[in-house]
C-alpha positions in Angstrom: 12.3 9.5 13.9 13.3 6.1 13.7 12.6 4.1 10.8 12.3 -0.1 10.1 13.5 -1.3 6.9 10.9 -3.6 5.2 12.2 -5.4 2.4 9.9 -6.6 0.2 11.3 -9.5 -1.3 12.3 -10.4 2.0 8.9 -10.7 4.0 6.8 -12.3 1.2 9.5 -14.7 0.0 9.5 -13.8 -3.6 10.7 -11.7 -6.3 7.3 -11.3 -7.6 4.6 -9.1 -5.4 1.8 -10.7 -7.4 -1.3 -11.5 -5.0 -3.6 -9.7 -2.5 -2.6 -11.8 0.4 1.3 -11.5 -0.4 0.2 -7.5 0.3 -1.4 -8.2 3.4 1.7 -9.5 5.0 3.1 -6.7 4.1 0.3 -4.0 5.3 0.3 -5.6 8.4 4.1 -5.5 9.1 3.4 -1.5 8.0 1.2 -0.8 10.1 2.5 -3.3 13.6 5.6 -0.5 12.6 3.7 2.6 12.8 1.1 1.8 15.3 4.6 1.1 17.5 5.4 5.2 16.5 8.4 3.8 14.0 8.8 5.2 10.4 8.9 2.3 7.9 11.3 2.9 5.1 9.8 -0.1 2.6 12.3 -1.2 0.3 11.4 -2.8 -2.9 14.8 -4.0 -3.9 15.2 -7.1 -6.3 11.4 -6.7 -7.2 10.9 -7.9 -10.3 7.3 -8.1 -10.7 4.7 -6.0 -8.9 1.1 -5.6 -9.6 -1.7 -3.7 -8.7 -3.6 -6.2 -6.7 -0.4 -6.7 -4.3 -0.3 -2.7 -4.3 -4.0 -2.4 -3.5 -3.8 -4.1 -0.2 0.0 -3.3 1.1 -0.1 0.4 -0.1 -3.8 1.6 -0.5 -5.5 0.1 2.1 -3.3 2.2 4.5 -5.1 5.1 3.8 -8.4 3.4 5.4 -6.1 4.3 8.6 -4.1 6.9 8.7 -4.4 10.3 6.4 -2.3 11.4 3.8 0.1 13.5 6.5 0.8 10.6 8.4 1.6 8.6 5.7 4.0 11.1 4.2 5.9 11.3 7.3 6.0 7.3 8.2 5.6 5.6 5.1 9.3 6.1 2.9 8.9 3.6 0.1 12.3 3.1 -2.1 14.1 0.9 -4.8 10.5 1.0 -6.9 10.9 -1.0 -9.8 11.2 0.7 -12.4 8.1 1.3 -15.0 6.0 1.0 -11.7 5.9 4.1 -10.3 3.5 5.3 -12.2 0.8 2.6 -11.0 2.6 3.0 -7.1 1.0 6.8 -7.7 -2.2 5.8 -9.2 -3.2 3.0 -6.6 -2.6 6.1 -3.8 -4.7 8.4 -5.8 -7.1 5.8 -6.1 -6.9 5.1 -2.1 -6.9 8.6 -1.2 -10.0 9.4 -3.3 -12.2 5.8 -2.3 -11.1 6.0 1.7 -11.7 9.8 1.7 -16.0 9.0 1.0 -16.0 5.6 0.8 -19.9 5.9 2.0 -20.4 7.7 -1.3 -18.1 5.0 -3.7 -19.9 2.3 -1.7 -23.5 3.4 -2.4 -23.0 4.2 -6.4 -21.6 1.0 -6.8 -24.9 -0.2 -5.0 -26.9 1.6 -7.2 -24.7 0.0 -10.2 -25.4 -3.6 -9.6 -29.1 -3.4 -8.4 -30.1 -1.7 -11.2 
């Protein structure tokens, strides 16, 4: 298969992969790739900050699309900095579990606030 390189730093113009809209330039570069049947090999070199919110979107919110298989097979991220891989893993655990009933998450957190 061929694979894109994404760089990071490189597509949001910063060191520091901070905000949610910062990850949506990067989800959507992901997933122009994939649609487009390329493997995206996203490098996070010269990362020095990166933060859940940033993750959330440009990471977990590709599981709303494609399944876990898919993912695993298109999706080759490298260069992680390091002390983050742990929350890289969580945020996908996290995606995996919310995207996989989301109808369910959705209506407890319903219940939550209107009670």
């Amino acid at each position: 298969m061929e694979f894109k390189i994404i760089n990071v730093k490189n597509e949001i113009n910063s060191p520091s992969a901070l905000t949610r809209e910062q990850g949506k330039i990067i989800f959507d570069n992901i997933v122009e790739t994939i649609d487009n049947g390329i493997g995206v090999e996203l490098d996070f070199n010269d990362i020095e900050s990166l933060i859940t919110p940033f993750l959330n979107v440009a990471i977990g919110k590709l599981y709303e699309k494609y399944d876990s298989q898919k993912l695993n097979e298109y999706l080759k991220p490298k260069n992680i900095p390091s002390g983050k891989v742990s929350s890289f893993n969580l945020v996908i655990e996290n995606a995996k579990k919310y995207y996989s009933n989301k109808l369910a998450f959705d209506e407890t957190i319903k219940d939550v606030i209107d009670v």
